[in-house]
C-alpha positions in Angstrom: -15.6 2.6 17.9 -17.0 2.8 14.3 -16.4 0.4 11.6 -13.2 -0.2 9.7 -12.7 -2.3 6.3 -9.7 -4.5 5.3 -8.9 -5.4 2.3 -5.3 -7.5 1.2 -4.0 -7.7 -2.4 -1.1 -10.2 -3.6 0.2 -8.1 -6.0 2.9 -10.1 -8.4 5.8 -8.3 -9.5 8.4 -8.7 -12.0 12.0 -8.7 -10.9 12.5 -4.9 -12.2 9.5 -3.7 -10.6 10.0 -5.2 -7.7 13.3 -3.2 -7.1 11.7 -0.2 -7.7 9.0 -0.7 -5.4 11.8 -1.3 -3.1 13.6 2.0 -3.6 10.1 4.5 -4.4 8.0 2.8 -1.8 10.5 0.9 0.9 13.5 3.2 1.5 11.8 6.6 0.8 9.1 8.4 2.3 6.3 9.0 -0.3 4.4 12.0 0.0 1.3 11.5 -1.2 -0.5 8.2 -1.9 -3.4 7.4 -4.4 -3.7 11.5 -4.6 -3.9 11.8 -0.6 -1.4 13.3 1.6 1.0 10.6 3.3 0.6 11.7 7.5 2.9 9.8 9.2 4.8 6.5 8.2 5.8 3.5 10.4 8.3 1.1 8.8 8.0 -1.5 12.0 7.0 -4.4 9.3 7.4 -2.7 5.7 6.3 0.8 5.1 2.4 1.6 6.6 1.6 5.4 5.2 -1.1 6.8 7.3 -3.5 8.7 5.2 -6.1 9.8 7.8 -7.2 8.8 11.7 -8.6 5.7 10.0 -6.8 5.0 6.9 -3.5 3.4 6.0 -2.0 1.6 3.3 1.0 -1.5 3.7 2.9 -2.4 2.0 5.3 -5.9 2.4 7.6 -7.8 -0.1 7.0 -11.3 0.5 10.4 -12.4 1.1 9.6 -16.4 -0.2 7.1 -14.9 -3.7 7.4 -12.4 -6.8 4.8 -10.9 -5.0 4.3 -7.3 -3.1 1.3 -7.6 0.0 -0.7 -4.7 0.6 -2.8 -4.3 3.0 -5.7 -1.1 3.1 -7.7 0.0 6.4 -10.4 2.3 5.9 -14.1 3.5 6.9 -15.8 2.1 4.2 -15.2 -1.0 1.5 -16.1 1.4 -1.2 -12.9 3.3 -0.1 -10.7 0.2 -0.3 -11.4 -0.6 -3.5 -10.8 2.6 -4.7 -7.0 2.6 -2.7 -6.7 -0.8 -3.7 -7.0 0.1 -7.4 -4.9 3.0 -7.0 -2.2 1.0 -5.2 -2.3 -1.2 -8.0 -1.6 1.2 -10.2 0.8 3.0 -7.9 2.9 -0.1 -7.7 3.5 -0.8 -11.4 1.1 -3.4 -11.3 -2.4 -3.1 -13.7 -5.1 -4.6 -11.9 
């Protein structure tokens, strides 16, 4: 079974980036995350890029806040941070 981290982030966004984290991360299929190859991507509830057999990345506009959700599965909490910083980054948003 092994053991698998989570890790959220409320990330707030401005209206422009926003829209482009709509049309780069929503409506296209990236091909590499946070320097990783994307494997397969599900968009059943916003766009979850699988990055490994335990690793994936979310990510959801809240449809009430300025805000983008993104949620992070991994192995290891020292791995989440690092996606979660990359994300960040990723996004448009310094963190």
């Amino acid at each position: 079974h092994g053991r698998l981290c989570n890790t959220r982030l409320d990330l707030p966004l401005s209206p422009e980036i926003r829209e482009r984290v709509r049309r780069e991360w929503l409506e296209t299929d990236p091909g590499s995350v946070a320097g990783r190859p994307v494997l397969e991507v599900d968009r059943t509830d916003g766009v979850r890029l699988v990055l490994g057999p335990d690793t994936w990345v979310l990510i959801r506009l809240s449809g009430t806040e300025p805000l983008a959700r993104v949620y992070i599965q991994s192995s290891s909490g020292g791995e989440n941070e690092e996606l979660a910083g990359d994300m960040a980054r990723e996004l448009g948003v310094l963190r």
